[in-house]
N, CA and C atoms as an extended XYZ file, in Angstrom:
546
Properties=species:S:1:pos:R:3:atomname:S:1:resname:S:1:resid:I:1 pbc="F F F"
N       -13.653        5.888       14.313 N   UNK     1
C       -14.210        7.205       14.094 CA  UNK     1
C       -14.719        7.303       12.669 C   UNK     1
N       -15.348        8.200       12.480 N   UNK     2
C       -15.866        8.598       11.034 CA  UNK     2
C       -15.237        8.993       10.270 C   UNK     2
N       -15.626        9.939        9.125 N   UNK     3
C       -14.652       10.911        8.260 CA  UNK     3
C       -15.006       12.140        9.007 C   UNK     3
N       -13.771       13.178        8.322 N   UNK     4
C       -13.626       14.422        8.494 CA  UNK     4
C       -13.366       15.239        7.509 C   UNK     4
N       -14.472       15.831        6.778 N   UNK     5
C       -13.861       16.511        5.663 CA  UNK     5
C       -13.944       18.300        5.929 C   UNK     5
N       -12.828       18.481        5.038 N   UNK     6
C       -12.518       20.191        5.274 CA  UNK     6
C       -13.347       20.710        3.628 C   UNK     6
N       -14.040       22.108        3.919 N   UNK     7
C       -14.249       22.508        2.525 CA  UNK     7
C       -12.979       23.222        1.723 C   UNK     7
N       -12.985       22.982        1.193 N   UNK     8
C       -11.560       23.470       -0.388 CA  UNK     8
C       -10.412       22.800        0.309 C   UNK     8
N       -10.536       21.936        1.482 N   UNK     9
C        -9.110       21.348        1.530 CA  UNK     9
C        -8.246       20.590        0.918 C   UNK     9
N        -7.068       20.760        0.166 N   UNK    10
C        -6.335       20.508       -0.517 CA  UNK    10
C        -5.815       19.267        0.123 C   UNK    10
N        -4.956       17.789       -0.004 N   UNK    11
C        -4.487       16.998        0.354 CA  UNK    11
C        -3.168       17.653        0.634 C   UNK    11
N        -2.356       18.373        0.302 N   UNK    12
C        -1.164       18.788        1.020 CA  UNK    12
C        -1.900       19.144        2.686 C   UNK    12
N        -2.657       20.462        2.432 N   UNK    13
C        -3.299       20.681        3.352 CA  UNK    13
C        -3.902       20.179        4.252 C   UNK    13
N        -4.334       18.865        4.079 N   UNK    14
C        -5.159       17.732        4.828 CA  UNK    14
C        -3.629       17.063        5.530 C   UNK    14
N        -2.600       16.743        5.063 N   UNK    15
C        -1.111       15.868        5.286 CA  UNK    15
C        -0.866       17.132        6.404 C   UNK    15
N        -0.404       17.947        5.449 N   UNK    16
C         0.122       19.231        6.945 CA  UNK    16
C        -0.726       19.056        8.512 C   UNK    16
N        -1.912       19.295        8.309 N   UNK    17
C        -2.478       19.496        9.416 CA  UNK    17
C        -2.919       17.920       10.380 C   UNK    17
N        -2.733       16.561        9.497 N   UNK    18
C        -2.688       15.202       10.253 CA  UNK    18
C        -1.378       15.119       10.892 C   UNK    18
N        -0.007       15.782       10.394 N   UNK    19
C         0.835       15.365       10.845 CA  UNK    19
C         1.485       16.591       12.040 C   UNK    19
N         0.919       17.772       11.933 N   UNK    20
C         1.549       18.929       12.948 CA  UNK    20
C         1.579       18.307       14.497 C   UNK    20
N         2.840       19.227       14.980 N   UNK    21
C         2.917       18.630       16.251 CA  UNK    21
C         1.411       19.432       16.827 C   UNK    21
N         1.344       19.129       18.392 N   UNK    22
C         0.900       19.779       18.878 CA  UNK    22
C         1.056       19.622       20.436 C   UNK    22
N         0.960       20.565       21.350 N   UNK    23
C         0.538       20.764       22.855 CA  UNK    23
C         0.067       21.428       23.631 C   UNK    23
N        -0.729       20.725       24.442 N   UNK    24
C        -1.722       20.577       25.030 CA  UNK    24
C        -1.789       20.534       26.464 C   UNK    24
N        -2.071       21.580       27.551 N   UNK    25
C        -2.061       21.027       29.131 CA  UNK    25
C        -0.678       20.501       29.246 C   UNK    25
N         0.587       20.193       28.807 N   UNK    26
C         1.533       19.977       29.077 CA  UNK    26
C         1.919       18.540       28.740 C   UNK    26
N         1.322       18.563       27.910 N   UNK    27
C         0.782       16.994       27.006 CA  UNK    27
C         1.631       17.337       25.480 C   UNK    27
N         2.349       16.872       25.332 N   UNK    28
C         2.973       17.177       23.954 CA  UNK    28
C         2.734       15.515       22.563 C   UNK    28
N         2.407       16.093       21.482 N   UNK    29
C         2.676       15.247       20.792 CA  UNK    29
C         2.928       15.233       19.223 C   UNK    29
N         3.793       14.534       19.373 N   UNK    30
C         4.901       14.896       17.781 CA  UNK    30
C         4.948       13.755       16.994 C   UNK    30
N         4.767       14.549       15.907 N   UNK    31
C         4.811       13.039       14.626 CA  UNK    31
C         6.419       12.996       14.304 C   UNK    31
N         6.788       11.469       14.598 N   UNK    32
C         8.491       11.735       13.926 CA  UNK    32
C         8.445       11.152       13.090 C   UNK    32
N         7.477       10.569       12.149 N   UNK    33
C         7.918       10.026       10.495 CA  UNK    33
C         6.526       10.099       10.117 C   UNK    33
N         6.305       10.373        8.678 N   UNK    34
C         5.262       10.302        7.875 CA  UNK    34
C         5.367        9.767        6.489 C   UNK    34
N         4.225        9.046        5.635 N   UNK    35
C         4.475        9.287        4.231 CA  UNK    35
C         3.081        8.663        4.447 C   UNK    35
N         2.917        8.723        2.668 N   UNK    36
C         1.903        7.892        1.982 CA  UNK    36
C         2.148        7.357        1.414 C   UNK    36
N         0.604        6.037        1.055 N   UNK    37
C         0.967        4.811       -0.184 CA  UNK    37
C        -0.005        4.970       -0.204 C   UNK    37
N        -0.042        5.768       -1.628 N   UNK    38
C        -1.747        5.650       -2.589 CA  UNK    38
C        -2.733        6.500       -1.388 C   UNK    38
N        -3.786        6.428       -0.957 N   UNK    39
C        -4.397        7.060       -0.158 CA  UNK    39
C        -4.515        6.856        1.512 C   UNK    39
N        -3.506        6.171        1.701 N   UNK    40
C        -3.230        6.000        3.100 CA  UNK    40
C        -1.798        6.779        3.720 C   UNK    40
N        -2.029        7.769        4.944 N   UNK    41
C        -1.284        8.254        5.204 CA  UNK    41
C        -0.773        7.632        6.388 C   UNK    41
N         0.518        7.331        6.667 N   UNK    42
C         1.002        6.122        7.560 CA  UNK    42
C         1.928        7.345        8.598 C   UNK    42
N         1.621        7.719        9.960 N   UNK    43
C         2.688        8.198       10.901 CA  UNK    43
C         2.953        7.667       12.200 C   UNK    43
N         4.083        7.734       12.772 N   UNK    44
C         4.533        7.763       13.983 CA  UNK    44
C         4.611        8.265       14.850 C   UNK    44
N         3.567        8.178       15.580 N   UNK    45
C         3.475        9.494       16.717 CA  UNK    45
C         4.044        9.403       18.048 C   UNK    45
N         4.501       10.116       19.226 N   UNK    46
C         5.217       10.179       20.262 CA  UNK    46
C         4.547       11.283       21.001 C   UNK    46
N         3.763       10.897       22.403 N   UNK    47
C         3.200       11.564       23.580 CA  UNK    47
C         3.989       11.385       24.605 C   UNK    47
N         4.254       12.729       24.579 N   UNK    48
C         4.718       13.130       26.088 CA  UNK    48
C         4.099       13.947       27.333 C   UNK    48
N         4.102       13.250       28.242 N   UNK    49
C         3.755       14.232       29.345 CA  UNK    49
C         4.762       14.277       30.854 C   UNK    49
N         5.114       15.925       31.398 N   UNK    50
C         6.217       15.426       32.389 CA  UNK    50
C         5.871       14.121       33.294 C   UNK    50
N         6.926       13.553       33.534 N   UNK    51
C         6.828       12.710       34.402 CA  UNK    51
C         6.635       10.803       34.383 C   UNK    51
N         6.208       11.372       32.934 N   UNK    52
C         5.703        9.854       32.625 CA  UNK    52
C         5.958        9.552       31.462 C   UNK    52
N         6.850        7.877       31.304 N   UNK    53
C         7.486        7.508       29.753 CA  UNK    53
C         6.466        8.059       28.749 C   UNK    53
N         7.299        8.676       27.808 N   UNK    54
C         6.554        8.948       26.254 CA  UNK    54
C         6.173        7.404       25.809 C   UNK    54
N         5.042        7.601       25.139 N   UNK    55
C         4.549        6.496       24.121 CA  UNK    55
C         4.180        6.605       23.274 C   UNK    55
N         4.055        5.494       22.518 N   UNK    56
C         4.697        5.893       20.676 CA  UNK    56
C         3.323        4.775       20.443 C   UNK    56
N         2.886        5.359       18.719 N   UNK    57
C         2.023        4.678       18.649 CA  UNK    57
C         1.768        5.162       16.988 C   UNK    57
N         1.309        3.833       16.677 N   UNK    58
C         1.671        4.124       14.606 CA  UNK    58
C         0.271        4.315       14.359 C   UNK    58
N        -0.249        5.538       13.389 N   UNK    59
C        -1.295        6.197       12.891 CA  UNK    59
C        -1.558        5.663       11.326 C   UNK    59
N        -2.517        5.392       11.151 N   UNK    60
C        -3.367        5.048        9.724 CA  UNK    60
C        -4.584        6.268        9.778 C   UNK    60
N        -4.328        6.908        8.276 N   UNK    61
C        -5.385        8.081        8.069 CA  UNK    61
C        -5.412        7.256        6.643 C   UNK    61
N        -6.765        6.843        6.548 N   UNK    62
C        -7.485        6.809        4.544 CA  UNK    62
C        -7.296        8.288        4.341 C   UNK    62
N        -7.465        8.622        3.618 N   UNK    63
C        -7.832        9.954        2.036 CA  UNK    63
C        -9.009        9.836        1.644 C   UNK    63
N        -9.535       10.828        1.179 N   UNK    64
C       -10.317       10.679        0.390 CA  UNK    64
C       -11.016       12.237       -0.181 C   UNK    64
N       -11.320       12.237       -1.143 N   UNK    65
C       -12.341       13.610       -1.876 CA  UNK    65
C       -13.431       13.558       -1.515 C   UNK    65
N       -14.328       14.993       -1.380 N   UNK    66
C       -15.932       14.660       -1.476 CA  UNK    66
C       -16.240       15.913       -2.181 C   UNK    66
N       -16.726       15.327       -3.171 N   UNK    67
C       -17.169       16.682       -4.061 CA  UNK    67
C       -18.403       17.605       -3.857 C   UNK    67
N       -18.850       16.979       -2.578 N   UNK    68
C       -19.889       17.626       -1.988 CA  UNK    68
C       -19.454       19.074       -1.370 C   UNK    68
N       -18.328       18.904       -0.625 N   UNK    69
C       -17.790       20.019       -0.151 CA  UNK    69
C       -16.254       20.320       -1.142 C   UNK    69
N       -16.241       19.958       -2.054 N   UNK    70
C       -14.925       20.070       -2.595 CA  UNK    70
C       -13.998       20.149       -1.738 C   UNK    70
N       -13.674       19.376       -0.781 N   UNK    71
C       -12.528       18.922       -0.199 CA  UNK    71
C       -11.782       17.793        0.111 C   UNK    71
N       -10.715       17.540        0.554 N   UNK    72
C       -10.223       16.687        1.305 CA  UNK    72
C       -10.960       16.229        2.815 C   UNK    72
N       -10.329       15.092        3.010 N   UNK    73
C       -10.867       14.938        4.204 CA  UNK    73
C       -10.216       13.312        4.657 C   UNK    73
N       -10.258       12.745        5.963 N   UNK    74
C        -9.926       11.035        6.524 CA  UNK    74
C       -10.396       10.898        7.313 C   UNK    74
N       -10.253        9.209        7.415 N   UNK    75
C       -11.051        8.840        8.869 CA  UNK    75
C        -9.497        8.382        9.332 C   UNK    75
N        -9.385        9.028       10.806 N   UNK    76
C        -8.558        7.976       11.670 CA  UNK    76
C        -8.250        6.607       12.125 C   UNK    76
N        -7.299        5.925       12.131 N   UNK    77
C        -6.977        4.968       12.990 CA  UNK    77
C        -5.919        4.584       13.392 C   UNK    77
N        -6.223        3.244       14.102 N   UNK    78
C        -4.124        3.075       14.576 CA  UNK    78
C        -3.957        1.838       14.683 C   UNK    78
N        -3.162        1.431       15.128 N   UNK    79
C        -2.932       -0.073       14.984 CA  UNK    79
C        -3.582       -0.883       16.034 C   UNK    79
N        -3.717       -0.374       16.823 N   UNK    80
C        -4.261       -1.575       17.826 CA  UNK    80
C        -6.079       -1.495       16.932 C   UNK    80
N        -6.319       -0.636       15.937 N   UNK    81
C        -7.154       -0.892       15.627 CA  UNK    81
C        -7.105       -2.191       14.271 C   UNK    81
N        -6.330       -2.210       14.406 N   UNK    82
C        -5.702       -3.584       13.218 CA  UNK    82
C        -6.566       -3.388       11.685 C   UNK    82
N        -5.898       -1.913       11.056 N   UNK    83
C        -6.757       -1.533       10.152 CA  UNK    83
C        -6.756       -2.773        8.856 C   UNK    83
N        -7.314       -2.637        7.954 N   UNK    84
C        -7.098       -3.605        6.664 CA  UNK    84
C        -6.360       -3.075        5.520 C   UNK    84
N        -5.100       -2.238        5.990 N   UNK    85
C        -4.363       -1.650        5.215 CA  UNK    85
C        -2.587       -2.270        5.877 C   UNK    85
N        -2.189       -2.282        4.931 N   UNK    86
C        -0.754       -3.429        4.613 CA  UNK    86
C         0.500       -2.412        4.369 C   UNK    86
N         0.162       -1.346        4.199 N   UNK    87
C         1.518       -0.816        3.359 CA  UNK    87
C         2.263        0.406        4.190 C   UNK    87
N         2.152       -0.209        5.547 N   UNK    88
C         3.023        0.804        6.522 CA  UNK    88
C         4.558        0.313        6.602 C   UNK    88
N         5.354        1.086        6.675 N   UNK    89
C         6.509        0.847        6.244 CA  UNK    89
C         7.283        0.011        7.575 C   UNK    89
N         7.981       -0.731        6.698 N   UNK    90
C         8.705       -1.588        7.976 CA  UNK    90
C         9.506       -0.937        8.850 C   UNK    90
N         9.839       -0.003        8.746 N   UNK    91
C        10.748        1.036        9.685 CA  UNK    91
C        10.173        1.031       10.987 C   UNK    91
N         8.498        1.692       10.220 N   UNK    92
C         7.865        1.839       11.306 CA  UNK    92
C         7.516        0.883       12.826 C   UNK    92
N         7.757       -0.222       12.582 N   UNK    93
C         7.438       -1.438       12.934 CA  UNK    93
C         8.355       -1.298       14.348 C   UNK    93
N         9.596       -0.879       13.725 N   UNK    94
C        10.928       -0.888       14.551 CA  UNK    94
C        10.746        0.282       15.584 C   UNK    94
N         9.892        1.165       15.057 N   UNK    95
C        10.181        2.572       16.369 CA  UNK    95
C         8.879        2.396       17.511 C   UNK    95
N         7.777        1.234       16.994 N   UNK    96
C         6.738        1.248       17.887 CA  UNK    96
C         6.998       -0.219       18.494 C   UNK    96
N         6.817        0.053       20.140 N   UNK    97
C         6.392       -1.207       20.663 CA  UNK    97
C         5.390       -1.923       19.848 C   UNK    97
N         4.610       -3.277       19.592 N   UNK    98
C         3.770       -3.731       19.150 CA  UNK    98
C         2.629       -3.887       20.078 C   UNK    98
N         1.490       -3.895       18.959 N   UNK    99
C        -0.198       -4.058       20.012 CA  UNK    99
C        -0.579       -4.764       19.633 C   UNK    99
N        -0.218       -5.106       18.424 N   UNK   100
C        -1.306       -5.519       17.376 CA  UNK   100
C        -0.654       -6.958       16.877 C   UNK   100
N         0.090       -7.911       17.495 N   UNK   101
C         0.719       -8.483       16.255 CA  UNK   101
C         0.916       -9.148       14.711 C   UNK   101
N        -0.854       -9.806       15.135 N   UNK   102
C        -1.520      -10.584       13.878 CA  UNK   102
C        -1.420       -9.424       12.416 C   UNK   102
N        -1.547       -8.225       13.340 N   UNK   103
C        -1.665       -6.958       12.139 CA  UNK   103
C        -0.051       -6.643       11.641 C   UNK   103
N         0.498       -6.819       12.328 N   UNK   104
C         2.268       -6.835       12.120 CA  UNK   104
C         2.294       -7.803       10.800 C   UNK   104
N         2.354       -8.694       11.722 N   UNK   105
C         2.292      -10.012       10.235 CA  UNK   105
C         2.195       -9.866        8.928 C   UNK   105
N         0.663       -9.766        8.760 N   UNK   106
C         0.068       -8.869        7.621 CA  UNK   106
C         0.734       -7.853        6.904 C   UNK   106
N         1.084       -6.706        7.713 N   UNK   107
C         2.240       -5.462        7.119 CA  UNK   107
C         3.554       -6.395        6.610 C   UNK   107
N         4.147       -7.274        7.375 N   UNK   108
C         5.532       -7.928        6.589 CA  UNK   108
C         4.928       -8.997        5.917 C   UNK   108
N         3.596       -9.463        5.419 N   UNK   109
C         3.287      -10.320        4.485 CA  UNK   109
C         3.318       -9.485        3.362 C   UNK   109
N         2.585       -8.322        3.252 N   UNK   110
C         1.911       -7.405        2.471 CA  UNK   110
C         3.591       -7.164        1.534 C   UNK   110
N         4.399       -6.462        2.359 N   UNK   111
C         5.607       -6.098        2.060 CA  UNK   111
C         6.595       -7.341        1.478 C   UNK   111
N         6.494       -8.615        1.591 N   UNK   112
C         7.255       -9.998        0.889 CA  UNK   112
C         6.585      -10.081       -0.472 C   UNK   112
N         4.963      -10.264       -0.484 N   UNK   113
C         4.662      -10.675       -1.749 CA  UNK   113
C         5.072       -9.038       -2.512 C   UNK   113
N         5.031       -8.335       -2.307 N   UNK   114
C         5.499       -6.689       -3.029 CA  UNK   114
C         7.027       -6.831       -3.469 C   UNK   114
N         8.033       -6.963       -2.629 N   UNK   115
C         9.590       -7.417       -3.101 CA  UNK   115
C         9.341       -8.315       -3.967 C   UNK   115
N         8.503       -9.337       -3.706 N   UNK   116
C         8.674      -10.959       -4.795 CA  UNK   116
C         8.058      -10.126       -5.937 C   UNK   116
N         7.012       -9.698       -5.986 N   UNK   117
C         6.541       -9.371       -7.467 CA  UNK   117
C         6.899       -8.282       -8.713 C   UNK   117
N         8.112       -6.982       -7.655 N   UNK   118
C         8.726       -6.751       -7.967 CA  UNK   118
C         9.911       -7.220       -8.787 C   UNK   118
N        10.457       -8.411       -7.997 N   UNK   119
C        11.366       -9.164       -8.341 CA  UNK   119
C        11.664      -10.232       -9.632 C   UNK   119
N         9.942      -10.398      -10.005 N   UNK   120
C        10.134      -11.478      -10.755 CA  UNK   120
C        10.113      -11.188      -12.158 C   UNK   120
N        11.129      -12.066      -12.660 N   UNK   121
C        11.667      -11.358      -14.169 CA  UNK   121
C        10.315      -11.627      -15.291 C   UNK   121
N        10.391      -10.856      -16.041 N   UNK   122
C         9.138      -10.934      -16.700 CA  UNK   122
C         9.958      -10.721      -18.287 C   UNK   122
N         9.560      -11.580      -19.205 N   UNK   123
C        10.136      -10.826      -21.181 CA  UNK   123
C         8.964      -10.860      -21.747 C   UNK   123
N         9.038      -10.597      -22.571 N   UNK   124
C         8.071      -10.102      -24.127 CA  UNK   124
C         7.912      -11.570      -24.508 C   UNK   124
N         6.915      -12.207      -24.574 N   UNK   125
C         6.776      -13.524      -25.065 CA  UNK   125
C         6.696      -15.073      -23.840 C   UNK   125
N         6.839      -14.374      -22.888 N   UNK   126
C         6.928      -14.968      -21.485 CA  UNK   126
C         4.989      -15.849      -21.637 C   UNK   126
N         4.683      -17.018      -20.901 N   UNK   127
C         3.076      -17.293      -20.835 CA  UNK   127
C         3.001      -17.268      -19.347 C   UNK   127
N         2.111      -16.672      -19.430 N   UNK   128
C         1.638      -16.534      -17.517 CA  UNK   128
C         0.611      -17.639      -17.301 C   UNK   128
N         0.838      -18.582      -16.434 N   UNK   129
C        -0.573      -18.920      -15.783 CA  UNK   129
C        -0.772      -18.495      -14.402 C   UNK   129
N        -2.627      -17.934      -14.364 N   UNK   130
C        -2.993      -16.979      -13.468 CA  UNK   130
C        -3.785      -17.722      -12.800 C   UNK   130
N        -3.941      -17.693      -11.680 N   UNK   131
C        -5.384      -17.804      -10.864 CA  UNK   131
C        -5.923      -16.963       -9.729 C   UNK   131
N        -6.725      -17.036       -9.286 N   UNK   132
C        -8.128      -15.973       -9.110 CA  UNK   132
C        -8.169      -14.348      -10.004 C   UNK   132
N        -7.787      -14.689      -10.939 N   UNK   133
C        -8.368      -13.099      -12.044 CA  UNK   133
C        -9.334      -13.912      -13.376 C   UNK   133
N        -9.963      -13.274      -13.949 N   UNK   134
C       -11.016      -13.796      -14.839 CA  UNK   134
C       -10.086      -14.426      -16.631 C   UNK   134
N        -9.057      -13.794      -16.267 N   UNK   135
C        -8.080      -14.396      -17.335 CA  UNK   135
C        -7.433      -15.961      -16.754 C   UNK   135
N        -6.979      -16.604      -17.359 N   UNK   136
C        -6.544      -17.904      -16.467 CA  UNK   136
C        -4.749      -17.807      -17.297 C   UNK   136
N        -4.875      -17.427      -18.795 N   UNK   137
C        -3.756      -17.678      -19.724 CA  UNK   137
C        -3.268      -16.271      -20.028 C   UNK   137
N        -1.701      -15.729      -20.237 N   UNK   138
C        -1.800      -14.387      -20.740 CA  UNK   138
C        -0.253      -14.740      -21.568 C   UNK   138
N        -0.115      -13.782      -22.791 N   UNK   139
C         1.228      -13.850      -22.830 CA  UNK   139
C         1.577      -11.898      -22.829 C   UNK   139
N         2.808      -12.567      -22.381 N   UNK   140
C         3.465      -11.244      -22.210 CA  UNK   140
C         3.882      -10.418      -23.364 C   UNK   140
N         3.611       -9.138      -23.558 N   UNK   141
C         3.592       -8.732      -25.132 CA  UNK   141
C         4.689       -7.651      -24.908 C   UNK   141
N         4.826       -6.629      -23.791 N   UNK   142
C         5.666       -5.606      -23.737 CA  UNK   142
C         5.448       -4.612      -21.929 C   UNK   142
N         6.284       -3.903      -21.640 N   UNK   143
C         6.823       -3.247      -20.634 CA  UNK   143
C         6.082       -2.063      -20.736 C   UNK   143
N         5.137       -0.968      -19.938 N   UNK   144
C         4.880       -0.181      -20.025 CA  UNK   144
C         5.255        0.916      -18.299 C   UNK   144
N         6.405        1.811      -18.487 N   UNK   145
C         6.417        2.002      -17.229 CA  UNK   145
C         6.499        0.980      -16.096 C   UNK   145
N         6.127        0.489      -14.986 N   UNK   146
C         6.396       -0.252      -13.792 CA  UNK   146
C         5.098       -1.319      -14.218 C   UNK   146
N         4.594       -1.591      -15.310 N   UNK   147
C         3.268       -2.655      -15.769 CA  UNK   147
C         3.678       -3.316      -16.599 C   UNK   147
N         3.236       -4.710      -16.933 N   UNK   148
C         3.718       -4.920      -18.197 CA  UNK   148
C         2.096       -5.340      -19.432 C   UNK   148
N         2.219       -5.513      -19.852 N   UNK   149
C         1.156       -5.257      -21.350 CA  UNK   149
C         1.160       -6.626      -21.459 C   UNK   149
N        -0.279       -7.342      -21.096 N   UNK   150
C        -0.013       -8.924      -21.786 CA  UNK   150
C        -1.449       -9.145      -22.221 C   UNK   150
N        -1.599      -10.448      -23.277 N   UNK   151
C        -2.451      -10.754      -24.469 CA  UNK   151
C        -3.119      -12.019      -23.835 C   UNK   151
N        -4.462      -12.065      -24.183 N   UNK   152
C        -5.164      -12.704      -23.318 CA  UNK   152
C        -6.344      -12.691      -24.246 C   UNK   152
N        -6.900      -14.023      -25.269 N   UNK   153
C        -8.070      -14.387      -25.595 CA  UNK   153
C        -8.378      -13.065      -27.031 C   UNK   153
N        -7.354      -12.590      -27.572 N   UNK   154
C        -7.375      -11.447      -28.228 CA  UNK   154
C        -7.673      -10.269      -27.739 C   UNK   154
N        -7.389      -10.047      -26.356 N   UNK   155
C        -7.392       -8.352      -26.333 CA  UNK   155
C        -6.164       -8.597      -24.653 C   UNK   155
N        -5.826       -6.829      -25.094 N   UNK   156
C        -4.556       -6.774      -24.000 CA  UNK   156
C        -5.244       -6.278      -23.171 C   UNK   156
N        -4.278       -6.477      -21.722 N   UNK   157
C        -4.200       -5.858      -20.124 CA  UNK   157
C        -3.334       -5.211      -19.748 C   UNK   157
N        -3.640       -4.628      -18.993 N   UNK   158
C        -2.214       -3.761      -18.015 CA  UNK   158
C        -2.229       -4.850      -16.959 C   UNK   158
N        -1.209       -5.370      -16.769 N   UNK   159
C        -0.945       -5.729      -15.767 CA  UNK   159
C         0.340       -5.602      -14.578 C   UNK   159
N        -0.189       -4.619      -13.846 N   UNK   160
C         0.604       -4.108      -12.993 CA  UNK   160
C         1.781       -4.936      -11.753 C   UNK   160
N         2.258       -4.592      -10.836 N   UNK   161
C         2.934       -5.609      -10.345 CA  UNK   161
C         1.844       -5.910       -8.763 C   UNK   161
N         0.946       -5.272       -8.776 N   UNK   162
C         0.430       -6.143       -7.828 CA  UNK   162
C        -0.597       -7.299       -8.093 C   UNK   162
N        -0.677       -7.290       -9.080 N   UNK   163
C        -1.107       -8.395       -9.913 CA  UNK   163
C        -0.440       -9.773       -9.844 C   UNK   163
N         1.193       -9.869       -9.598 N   UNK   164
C         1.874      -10.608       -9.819 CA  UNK   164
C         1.377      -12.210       -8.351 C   UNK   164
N         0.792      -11.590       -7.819 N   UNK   165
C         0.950      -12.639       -6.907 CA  UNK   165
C        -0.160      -13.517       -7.380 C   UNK   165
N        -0.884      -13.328       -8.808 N   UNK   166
C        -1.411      -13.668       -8.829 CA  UNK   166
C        -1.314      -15.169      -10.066 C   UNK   166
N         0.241      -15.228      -10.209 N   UNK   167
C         0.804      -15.873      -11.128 CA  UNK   167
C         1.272      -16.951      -10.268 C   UNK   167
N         0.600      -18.326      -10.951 N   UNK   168
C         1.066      -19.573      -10.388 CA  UNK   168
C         1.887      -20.271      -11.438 C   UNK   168
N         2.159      -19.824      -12.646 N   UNK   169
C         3.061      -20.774      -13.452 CA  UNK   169
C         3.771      -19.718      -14.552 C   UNK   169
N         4.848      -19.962      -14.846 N   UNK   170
C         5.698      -19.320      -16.077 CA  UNK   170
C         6.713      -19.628      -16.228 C   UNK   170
N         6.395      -20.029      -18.614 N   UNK   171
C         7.254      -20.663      -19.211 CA  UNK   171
C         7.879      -19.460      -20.058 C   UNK   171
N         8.582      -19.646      -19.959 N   UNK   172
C         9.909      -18.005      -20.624 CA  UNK   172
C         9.738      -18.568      -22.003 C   UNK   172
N         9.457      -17.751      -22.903 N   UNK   173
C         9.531      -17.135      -24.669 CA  UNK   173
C        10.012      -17.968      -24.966 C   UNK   173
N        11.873      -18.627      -24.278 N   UNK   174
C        12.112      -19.439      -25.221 CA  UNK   174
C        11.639      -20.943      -25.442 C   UNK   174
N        11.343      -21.362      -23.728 N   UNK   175
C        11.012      -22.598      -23.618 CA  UNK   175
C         9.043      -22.778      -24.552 C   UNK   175
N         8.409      -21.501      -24.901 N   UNK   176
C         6.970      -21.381      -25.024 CA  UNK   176
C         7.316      -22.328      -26.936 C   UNK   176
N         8.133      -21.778      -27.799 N   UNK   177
C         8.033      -21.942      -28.998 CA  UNK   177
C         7.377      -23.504      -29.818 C   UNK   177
N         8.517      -24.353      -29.292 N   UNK   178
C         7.987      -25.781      -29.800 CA  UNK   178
C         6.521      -25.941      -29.276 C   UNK   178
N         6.067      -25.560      -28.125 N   UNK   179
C         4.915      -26.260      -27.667 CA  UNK   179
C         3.563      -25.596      -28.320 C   UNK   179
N         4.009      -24.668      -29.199 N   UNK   180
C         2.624      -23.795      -29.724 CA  UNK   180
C         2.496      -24.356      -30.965 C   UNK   180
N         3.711      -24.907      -31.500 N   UNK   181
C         3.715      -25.748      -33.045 CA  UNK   181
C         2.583      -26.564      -32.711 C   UNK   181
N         1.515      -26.905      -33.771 N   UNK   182
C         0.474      -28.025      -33.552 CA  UNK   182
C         0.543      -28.653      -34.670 C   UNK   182
C-alpha cells in the first residue's frame, strides 16, 4: 500500500489510531502488543470472527512527517510482506505462527549483531580496524552517552553502536603503546 497522511496529525495520534481495536460485521480485531524502534511501529494483531480460529498476524507501519500537510502519516505492512525492517521484537516472533521465515531469520540476525555490539567492550585509547565505512583506522578517544567518540586521520566521529558490526579488528590501549613507538 501507499502512505497515509493525516493533516496536524501528531505521532501519538498516528500510534493511537494504528493500534485501536476495532469491530466490524462481527469481525473483531485487537492489537495485543505494540511499540516502536526509531520510525517503525511494530504490532500484534488478533482477528476474530464467531466460529472460526482467531488469527494472529505481526504488523510493520514506517512513520513519517510531511510538511506538506503538517502531519503524521505510514504506509502499512506485515510480514508475509517480508518488509526490510529488522527490529521487531523477538517476543513477537513467539505469539505469531510464522509466514515468512527467511524474514524471521533476518529479525534474529538483526537482533544478534545488536546484543554483540552492545556487548563489546570498548576504552579510551582502544584502535579499531573498520571495514566497509570510509574510515578504515580509528582510535577510541571517549564515551558519549550510548556512542563512543573516536579519532580518525585528525578529526573525530560519533560512533554509535550500530556501527559496531562494522569492526573487524581491536587492539586494547594497552597492547596499542609499544607498537606506535617508531
Amino acid at each position: 500500500m501507499g502512505w497515509l497522511f493525516g493533516h496536524g496529525q501528531t505521532r501519538a495520534q498516528l500510534i493511537a489510531r494504528r493500534t485501536g481495536d476495532e469491530e466490524h460485521d462481527g469481525l473483531t480485531r485487537r492489537c495485543l502488543r505494540h511499540c516502536t524502534s526509531g520510525n517503525v511501529l511494530w504490532t500484534v494483531w488478533e482477528i476474530e470472527r464467531a466460529g472460526v480460529a482467531p488469527m494472529r498476524f505481526i504488523g510493520c507501519d514506517l512513520l513519517a512527517w510531511d510538511k506538506t500537510c503538517a502531519g503524521r502519516g505510514n504506509k502499512d505492512m506485515c510480514e508475509e510482506m517480508e518488509p526490510l525492517y529488522y527490529s521487531c521484537p523477538l517476543a513477537y516472533l513467539d505469539m505469531v505462527p510464522p509466514v515468512a521465515p527467511a524474514w524471521r531469520e533476518q529479525v534474529r540476525a538483526w537482533h544478534t549483531a545488536r546484543s554483540r555490539a552492545h556487548s563489546r567492550p570498548l576504552a579510551p585509547g582502544d584502535v579499531l580496524t573498520l571495514s566497509g565505512l570510509s574510515i578504515k583506522e580509528a582510535v577510541v578517544v571517549s564515551r558519549h552517552h550510548r556512542s563512543w567518540i573516536v579519532e580518525s586521520g585528525g578529526r573525530l566521529f560519533r560512533f554509535p553502536p550500530r556501527l559496531f558490526r562494522h569492526i573487524v579488528g581491536q587492539r586494547s590501549a594497552d597492547a596499542c603503546g609499544p607498537q606506535h613507538a617508531g
